[in-house]
N, C-alpha and C positions, 0 to 999 in steps of 0.2 A: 442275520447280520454277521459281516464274517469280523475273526476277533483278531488282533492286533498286540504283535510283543517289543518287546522293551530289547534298542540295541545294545545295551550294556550287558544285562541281565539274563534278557531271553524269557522272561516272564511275560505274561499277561499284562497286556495295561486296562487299566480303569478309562471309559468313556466318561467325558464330562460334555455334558450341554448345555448352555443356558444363550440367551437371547439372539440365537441364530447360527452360534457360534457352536463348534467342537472342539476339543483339547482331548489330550491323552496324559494319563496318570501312571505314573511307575510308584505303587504302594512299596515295590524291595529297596528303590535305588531314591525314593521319595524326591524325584522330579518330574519335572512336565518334559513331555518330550513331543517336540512338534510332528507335523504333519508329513514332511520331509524325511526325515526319520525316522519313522517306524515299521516296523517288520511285519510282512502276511506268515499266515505257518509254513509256508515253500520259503519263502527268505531264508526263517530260523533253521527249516532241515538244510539248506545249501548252506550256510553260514558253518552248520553245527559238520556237515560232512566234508568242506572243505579244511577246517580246522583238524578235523581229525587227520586228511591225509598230509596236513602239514606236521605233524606230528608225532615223522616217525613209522609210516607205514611201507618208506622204504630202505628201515636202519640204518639211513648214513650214506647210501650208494650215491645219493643222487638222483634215484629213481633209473639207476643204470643195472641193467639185471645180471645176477651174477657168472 
């Protein structure tokens, strides 16, 4: 079963099931976060590498090389 993170946090969320239904649990950020919302681990690494090159990875230039 593949596992699912949290878009705040980026953690693991908790599966819950009961009577047909599925929900997802965020034990850091202690909400439910719906089905619409939640992240596969390829989300979290494009999420986590697009943040980095917002970042600063190209000091200021603009991303214009020097």
């Amino acid at each position: 079963m593949e596992e699912y993170y949290c878009p705040t946090c980026f953690n693991k969320l908790e599966r819950l099931s009961g009577c047909g239904t599925v929900g997802y649990m965020c034990n850091t950020c202690k909400h439910l976060v719906s089905k619409q919302k939640i992240l596969s681990e390829q989300d979290v690494a494009d999420t986590k590498n697009h943040q980095q090159n917002e970042t600063g990875s190209d000091h200021g230039t603009g991303g214009v090389p020097d």
